[in-house]
LUMLO-894633 format. One record per atom (N, C-alpha, C, CB): x, y, z. Coordinates in steps of 0.2 Angstrom, whole numbers, plus 2048, in hexadecimal, padded with zeros to 3 digits. Glycine has a CB too. Example, Ala and Ser with C-alpha at 12.3 -4.5 7.8 and 13.67 -1.06 7.14 Angstrom:
BEGIN
8427E4827/83E7EA827/8427F0827/8397EA82D/8407F5823/8447FB824/840800827/8467FD81D/
//
This chain:
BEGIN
DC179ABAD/DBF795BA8/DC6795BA3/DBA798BA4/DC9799BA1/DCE799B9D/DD4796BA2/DCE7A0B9A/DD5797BA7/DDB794BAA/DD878CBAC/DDC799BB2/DD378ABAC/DD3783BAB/DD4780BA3/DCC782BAE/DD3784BA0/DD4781B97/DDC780B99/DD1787B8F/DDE784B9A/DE6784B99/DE7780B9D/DEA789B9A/DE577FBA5/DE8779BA8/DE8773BA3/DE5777BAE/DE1770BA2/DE176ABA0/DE576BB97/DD9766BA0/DE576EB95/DE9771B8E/DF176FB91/DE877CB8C/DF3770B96/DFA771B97/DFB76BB9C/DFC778B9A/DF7768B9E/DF9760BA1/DF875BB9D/DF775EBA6/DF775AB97/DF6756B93/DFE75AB8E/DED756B8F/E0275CB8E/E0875CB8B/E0E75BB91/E07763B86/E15759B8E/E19756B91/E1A75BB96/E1E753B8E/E18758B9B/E1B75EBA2/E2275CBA7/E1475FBA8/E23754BA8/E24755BAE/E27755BB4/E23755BAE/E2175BBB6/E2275CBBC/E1A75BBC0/E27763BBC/E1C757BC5/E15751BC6/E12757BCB/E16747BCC/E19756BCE/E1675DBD7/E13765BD4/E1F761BDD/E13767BCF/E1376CBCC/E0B76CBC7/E1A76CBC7/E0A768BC5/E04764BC3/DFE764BCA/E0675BBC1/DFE762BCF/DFD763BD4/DFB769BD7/E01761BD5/E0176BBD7/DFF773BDA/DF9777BD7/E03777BD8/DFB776BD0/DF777ABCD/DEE77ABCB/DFA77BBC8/DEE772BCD/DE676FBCD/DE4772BD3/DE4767BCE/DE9771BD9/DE6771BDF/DE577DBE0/DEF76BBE7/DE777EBDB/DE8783BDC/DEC789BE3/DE2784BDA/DF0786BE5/DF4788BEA/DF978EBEA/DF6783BEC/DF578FBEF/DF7797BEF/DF9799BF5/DF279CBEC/E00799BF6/E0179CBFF/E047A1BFF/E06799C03/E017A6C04/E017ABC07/E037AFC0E/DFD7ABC05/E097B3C0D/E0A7B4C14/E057B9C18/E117B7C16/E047B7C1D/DFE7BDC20/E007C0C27/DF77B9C21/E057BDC2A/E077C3C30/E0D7C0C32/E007C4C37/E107C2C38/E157C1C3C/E177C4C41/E197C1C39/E1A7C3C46/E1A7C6C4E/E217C7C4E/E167C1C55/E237CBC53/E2C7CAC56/E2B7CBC5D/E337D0C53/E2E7CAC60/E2E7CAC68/E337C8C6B/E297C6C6A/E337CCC71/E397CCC78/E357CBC7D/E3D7D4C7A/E397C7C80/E387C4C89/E377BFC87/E317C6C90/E2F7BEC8C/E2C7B5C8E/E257B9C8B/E2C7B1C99/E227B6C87/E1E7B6C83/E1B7B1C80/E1F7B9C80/E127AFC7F/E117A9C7C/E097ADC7B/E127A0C80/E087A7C73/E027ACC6E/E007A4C6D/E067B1C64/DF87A5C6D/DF179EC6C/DF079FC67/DEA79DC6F/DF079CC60/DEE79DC59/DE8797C5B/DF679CC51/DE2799C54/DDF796C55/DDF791C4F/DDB799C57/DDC78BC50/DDB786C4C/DDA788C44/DD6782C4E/DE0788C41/DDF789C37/DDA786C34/DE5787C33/DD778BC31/DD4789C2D/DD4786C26/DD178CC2E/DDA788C26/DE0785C1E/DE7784C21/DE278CC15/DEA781C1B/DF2780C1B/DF6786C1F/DF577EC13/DF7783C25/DFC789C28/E03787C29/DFB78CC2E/E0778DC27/E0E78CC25/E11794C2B/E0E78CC1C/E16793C2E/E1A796C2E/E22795C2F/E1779AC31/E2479AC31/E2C79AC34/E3079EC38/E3079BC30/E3679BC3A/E3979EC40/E3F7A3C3C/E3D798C46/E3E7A9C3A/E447AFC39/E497AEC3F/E417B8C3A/E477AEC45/E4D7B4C49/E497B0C4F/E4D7BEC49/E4E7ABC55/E4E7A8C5B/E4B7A2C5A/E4B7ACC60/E487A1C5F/E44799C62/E3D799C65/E48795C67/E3B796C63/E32794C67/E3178EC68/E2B796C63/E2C78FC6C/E26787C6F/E21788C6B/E22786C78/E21781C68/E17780C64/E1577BC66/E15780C5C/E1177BC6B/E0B779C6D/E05776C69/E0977EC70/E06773C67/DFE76FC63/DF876DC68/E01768C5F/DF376EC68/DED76AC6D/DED763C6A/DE476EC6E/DEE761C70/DEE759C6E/DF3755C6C/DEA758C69/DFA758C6C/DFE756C6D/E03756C74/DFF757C68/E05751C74/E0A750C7B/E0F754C7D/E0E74AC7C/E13755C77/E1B758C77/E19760C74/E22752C70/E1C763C76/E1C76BC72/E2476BC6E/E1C773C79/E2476DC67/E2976DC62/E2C775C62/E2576AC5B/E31773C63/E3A779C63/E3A779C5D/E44776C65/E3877FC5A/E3D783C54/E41789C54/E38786C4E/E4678AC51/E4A78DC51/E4A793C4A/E4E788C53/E51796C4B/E5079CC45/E52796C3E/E577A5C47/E4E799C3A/E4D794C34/E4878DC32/E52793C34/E4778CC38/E42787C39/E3C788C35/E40786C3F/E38783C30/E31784C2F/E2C77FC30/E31785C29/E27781C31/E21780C34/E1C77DC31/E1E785C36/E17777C30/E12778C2B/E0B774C2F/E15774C22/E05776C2F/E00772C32/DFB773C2D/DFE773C3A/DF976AC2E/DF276EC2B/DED76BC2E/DF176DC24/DEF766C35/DE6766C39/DE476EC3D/DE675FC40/DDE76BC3F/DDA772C41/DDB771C47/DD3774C3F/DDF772C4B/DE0774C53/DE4778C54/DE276EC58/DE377DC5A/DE5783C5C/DEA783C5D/DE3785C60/DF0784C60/DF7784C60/DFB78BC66/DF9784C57/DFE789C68/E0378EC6B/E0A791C69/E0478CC6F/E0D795C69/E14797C66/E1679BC6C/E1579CC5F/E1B79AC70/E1D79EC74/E2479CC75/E1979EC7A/E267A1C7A/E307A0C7E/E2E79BC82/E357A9C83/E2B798C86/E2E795C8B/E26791C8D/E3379CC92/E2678AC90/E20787C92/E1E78AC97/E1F781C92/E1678BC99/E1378EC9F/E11796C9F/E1878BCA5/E12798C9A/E107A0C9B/E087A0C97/E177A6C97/E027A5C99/DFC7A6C98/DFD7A8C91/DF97A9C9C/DF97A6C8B/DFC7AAC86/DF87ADC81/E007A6C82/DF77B2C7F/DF47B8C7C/DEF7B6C75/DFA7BEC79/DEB7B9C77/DE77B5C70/DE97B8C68/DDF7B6C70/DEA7B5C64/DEC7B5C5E/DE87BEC5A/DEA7ADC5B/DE27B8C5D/DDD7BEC59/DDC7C2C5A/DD87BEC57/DDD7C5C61/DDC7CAC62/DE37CEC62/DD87CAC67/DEA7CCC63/DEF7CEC62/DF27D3C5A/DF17C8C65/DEC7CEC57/DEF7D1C4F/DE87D4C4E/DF37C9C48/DE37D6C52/DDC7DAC4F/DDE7E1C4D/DD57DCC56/DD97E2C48/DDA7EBC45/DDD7E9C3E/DE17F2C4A/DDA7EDC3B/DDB7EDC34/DE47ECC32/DD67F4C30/DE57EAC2C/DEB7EAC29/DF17E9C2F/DEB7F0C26/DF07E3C34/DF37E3C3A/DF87DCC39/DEE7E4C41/DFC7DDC36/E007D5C33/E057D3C37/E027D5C2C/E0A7D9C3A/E0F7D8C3E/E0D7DBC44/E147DAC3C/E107D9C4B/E0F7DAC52/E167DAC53/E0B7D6C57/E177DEC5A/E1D7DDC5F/E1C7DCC66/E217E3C5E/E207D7C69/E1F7D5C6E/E237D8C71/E1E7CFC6F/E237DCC78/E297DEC7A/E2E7E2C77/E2C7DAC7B/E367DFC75/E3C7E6C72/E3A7E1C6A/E497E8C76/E387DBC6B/E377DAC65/E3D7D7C61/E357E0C62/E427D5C67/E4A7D3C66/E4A7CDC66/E507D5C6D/E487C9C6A/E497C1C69/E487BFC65/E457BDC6D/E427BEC61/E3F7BBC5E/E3B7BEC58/E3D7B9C62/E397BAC50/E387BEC4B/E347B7C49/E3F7C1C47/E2E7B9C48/E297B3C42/E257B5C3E/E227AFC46/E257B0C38/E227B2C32/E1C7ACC30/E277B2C2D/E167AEC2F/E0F7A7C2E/E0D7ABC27/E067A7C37/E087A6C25/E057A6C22/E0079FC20/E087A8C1F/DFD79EC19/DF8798C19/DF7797C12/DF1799C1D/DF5791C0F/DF6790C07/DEE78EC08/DFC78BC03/DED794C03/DE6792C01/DE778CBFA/DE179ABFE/DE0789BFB/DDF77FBF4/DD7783BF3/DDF771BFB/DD877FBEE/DD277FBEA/DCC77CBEE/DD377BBE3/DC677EBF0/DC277ABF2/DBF774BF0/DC077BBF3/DC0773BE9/DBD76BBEA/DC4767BE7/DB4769BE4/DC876BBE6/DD0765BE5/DD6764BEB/DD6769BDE/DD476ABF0/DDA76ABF0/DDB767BF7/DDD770BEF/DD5762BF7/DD775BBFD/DDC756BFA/DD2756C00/DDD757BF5/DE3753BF1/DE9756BF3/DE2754BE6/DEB75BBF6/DF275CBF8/DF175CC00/DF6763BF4/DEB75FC03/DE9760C08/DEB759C0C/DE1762C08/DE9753C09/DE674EC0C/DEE747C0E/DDE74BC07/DF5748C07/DFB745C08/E00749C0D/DFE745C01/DFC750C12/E01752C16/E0074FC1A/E03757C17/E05750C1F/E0274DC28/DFF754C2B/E0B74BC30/DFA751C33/DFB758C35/DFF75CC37/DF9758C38/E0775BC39/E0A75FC3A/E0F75EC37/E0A760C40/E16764C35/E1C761C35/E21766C36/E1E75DC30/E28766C35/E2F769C37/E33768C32/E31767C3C/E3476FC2F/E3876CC2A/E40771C2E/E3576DC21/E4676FC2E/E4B773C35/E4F774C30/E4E76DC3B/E5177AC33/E58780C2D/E5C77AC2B/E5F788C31/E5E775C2F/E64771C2E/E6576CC28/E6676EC34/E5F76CC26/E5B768C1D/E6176AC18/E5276DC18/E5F766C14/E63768C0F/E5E76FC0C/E65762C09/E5A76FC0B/E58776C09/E5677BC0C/E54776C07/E5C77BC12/E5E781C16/E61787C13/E62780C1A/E63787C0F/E6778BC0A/E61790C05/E6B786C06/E5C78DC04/E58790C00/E50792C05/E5778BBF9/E4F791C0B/E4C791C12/E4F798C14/E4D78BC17/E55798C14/E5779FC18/E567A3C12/E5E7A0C1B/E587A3C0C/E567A9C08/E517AAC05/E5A7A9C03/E4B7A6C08/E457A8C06/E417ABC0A/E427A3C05/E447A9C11/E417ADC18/E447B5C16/E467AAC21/E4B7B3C14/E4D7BCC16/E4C7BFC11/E567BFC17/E497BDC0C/E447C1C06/E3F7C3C08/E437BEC00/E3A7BEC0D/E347BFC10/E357C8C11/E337B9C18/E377C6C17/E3A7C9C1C/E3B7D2C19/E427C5C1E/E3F7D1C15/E427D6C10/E3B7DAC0E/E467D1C09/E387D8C09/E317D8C07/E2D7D9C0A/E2F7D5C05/E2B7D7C0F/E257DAC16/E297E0C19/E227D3C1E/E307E1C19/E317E7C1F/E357EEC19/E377E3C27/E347EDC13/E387F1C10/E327F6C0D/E3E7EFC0B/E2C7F2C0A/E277F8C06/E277F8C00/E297FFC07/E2D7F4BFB/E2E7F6BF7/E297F5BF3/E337F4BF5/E287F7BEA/E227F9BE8/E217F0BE5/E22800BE1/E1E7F0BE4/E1A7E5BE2/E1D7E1BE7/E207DEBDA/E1F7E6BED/E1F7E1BF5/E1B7DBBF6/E1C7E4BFA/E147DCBF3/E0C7D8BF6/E0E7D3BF1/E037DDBF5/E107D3BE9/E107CDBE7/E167CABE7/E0D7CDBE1/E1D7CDBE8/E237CABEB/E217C5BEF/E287CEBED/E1F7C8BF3/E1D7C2BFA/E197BCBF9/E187C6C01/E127BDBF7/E107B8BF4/E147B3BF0/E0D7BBBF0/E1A7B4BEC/E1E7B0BE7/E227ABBED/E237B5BE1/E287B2BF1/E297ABBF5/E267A9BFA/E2E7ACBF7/E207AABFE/E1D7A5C01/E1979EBFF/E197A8C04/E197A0BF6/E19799BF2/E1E796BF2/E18798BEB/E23798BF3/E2A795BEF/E2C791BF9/E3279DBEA/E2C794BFB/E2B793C01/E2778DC05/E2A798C04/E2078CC01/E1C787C02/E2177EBFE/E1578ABFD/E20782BF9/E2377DBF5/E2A77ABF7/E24780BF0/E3077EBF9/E3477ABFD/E34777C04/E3A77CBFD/E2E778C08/E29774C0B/E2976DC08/E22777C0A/E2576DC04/E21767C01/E2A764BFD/E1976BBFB/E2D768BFD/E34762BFA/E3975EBFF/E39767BF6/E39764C04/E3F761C0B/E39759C0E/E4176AC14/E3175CC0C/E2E757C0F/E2E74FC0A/E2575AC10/E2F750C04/E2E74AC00/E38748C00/E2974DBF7/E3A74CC05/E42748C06/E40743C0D/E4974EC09/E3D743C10/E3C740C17/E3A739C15/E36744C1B/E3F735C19/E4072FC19/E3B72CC1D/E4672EC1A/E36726C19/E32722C20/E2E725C23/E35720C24/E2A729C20/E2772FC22/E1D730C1E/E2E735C1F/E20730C18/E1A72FC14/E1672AC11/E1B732C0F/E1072AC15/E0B725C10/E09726C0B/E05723C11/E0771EC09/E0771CC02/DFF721BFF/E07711C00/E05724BFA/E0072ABF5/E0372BBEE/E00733BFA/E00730BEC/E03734BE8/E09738BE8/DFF736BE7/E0873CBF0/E1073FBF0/E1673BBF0/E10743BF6/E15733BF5/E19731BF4/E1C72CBF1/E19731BF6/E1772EBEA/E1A72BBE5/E1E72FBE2/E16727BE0/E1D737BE2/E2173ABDE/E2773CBE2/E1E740BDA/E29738BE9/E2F73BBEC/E32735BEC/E2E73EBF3/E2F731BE7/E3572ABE5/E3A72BBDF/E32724BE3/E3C72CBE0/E4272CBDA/E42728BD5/E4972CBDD/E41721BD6/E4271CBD1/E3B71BBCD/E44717BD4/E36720BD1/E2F71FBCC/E2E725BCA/E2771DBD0/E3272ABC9/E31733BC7/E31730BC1/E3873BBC8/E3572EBBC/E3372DBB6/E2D72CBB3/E3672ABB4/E2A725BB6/E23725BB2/E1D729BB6/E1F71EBB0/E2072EBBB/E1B732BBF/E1A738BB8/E1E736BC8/E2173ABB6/E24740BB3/E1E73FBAD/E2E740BB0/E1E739BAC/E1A736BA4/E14736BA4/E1C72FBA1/E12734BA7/E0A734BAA/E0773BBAB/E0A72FBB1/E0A73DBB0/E0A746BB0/E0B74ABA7/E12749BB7/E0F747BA5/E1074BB9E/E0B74BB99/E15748B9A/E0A745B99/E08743B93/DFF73FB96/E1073CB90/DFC741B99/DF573BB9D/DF1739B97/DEF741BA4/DF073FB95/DEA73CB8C/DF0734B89/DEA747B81/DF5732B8C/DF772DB86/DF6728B89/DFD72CB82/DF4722B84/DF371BB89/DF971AB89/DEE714B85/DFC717B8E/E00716B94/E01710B95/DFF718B9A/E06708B91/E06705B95/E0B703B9A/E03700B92/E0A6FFB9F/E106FDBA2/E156FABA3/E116FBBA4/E176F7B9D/E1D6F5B9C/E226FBB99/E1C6F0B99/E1D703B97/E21707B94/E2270CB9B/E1F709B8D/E1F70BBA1/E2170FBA5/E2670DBAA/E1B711BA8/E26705BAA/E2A701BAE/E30703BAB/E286F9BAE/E32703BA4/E37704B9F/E3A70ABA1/E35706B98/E36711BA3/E38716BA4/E3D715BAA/E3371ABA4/E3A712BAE/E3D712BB5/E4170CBB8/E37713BBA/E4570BBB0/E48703BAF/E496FEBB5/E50703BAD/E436FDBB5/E406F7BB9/E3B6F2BB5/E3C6F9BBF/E3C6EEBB7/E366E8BB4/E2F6E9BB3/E366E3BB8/E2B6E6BAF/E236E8BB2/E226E6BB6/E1F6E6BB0/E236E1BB9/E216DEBC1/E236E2BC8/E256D6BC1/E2A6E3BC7/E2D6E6BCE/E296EFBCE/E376E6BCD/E296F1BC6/E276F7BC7/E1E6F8BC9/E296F9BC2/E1A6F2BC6/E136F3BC9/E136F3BD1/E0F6EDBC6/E196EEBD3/E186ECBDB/E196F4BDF/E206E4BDF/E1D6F8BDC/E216FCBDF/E1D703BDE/E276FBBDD/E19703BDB/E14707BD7/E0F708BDB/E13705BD0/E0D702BDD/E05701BE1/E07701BE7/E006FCBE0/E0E6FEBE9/E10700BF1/E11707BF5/E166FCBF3/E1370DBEE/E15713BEF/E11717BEF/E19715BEC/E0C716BEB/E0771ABE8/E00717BED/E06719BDC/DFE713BED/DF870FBF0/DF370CBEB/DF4714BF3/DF570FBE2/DF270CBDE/DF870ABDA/DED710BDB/DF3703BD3/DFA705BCD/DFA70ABCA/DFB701BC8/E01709BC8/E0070EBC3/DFA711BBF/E0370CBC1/DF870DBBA/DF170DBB7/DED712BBB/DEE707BB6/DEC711BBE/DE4710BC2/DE7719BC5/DE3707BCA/DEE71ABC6/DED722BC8/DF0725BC2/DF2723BCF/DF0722BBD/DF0727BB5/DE9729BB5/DF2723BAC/DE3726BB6/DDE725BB6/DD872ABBC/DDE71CBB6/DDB72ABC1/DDA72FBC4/DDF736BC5/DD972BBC9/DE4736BC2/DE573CBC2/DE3742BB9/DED73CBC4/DDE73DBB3/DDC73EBB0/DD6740BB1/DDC73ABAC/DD373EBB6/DCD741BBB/DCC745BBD/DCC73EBC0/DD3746BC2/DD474EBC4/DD2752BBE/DDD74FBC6/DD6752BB9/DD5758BB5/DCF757BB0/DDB759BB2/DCB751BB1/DC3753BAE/DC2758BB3/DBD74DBAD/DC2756BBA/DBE757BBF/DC0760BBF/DC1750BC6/DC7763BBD/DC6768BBD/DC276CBB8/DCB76ABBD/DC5768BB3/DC176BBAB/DBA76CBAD/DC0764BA3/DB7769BAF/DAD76ABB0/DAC76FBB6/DA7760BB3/DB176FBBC/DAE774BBF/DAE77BBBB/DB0775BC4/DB477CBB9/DB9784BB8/DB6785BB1/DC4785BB8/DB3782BAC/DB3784BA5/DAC781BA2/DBB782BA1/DAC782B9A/DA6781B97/DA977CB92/DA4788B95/DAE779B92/DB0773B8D/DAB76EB8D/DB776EB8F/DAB76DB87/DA5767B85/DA7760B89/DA4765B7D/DA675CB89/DA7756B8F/DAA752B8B/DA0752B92/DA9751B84/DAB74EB7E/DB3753B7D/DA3750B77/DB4756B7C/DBA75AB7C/DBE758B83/DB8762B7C/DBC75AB87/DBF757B8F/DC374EB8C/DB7756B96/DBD74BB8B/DBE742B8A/DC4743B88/DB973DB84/DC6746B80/DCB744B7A/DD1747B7C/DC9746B71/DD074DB81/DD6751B83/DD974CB89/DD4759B87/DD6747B8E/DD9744B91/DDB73FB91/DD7745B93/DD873AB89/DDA734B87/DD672FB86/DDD732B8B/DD0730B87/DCB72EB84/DC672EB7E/DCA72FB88/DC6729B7A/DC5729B72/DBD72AB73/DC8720B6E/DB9728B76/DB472AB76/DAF72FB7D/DB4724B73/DAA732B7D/DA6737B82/DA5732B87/D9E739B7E/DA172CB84/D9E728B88/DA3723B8D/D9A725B84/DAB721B89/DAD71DB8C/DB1723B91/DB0717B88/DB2729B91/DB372CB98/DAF72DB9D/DB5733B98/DA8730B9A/DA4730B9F/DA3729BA4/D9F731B9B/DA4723BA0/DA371DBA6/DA871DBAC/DA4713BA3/DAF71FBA8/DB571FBAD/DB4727BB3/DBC720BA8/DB072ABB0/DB072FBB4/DAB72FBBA/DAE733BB0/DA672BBB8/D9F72ABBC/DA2723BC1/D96728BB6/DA771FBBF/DAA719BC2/DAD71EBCA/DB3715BBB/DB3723BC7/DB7725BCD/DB2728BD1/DBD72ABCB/DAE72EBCE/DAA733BD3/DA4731BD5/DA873ABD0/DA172EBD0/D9772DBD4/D95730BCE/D92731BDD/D97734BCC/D9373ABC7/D96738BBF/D96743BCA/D9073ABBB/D9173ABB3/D95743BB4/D87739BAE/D99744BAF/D9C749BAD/D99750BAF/D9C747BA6/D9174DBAB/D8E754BAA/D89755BAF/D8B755BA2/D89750BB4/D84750BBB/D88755BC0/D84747BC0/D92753BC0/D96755BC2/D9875DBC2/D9A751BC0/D9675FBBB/D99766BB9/D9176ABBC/D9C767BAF/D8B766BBC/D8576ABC0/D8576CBC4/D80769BC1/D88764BCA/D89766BD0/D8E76BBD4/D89760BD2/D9376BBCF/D99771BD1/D98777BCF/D9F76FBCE/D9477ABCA/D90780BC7/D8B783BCE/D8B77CBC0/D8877DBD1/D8277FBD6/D86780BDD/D7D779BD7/D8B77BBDD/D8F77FBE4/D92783BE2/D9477DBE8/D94785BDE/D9C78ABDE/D96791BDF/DA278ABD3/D90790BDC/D89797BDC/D89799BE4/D7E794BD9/D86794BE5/D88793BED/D8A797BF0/D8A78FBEE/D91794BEE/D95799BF3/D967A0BF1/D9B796BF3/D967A1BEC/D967A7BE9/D917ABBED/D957A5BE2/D8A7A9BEE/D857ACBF2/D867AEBF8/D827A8BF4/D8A7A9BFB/D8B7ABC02/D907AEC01/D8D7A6C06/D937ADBFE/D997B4BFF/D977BDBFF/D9F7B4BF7/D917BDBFB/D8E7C1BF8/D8A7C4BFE/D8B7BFBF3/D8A7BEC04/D827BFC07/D897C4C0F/D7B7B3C0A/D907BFC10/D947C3C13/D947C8C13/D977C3C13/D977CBC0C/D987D0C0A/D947D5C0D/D987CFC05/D8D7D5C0B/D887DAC0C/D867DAC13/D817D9C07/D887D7C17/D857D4C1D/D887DBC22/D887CAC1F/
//
């Protein structure tokens, strides 16, 4: 509850930074969770993720295997990794060897690393970023299923020192080990998501790739800063010294909306957080996001979702119990 007051408290002042905004709705939180090394001819069947999976190549080269795809993809030491459809996948030295199931290879409590063999060839590091369940198809949904991001990037330089910090930190013990790791497998996520917003001809028209345009960062920065102010276009076009006209064209060919219209939905987002996570009056929500009156958010609100405000904050209260239940019902089980 209180971490949602502060969000919407803290994105209604000048932030920005769009991708950072983002994150933090989507609540994204990556985490390393195992890693293998291996000598010979070896190959491992991971099964279809059930979240964002991410990992990387420390030390040699492998085959990955995707089901359903044609070609099997070479990485190499430094190479990173990111999927987020749900099909099973292979990692191995070489094509054509039978290969070991994942889950049973890593079974037994607290079993995060394995050795294959002298454990000489080869060195891998995985993990997976947990999103908010009802936001975080908003970051889930601008990636591809698959991609590659290769040491030779320009953010090779900060890829290898993030690996050998991994690295460092899973094999030394030291004491805040568990949440060192945690930090750089965010930070690690994150220059993910940056070498990806360099990739030329590559990204559909969205939100991410309007904030991997350079000439529209400005009134992204502003809009993200500032979302409670009315906004018009000729002062966002100003920002990004372009015309009103070239910059509306360019706005709705990057983004998929205008401008406007994604101030308007990313003011949504953060009702849409306000009502699940907290006890803000609806009326208070309205005036924090820019809206002079209860009623004239609520129409824009019930416009984007289907739902009036306070239909919205019931129906997210009754799942969120929900699940809570079941968790409970696991637990005991």
């Amino acid at each position: 509850m209180l971490e949602s007051a502060a969000l919407l408290r803290n994105s209604t002042k000048m932030n920005a930074d769009p991708l950072s905004d983002i994150l933090r709705l989507t609540c994204a939180q990556s985490l390393v969770t195992g890693g293998f090394s291996a000598g010979g001819p070896w190959a491992i069947r991971f099964p279809a993720p059930t979240k964002i999976k991410f990992f990387a190549i420390v030390r040699g080269h492998c085959l990955v295997s995707i089901d359903g795809e044609a070609e099997s993809i070479r990485f190499a030491a430094g190479d990173v990794g990111l999927m987020t459809m749900a099909r099973p996948f292979v990692v191995s030295s070489q094509l054509g060897l039978v290969p070991v199931d994942a889950m049973s290879l890593f079974a037994g409590a607290g079993k995060s690393h394995v050795q294959i063999g002298d454990g000489q060839d080869f060195a891998y590091i995985g993990g997976h970023v947990l999103l908010d369940a009802a936001s975080g198809q908003l970051l889930a949904n601008v990636l591809p299923p698959w991609l590659k991001i290769e040491a030779a990037r320009a953010q090779a330089t900060a890829f290898r020192w993030l690996l050998a910090e991994l690295v460092a930190e899973r094999g030394e013990k030291q004491p805040g080990a568990q949440l060192a790791t945690a930090h750089l497998a965010q930070l690690l996520f994150i220059q993910i998501l940056r070498a990806h917003m360099e990739t030329d001809g590559v990204l559909s028209a969205g939100w991410f790739r309007a904030m991997s345009d350079r000439r529209l960062a400005p009134a992204m920065a502003l809009m993200h800063g500032e979302p409670a102010r009315n906004w018009r276009l000729d002062e966002l076009a100003d920002a990004c010294a372009m015309s009103r006209t070239t910059f509306a064209l360019r706005f709705r060919t990057t983004a998929g909306v205008p401008a406007l219209t994604y101030l308007t939905e990313w003011r949504m987002r953060l009702a849409e957080r306000a009502l699940r996570d907290g006890a803000t009056p609806v009326a208070a929500i309205a005036a924090t996001i820019g809206y002079e009156s209860e009623s004239a958010f609520s129409n824009a609100f019930k416009r984007l979702t289907g739902y009036s405000p306070r239909e919205y904050r019931t129906a997210a209260r009754s799942s969120s119990a929900s699940e809570e239940k079941q968790k409970g019902e696991h637990a005991s089980a």
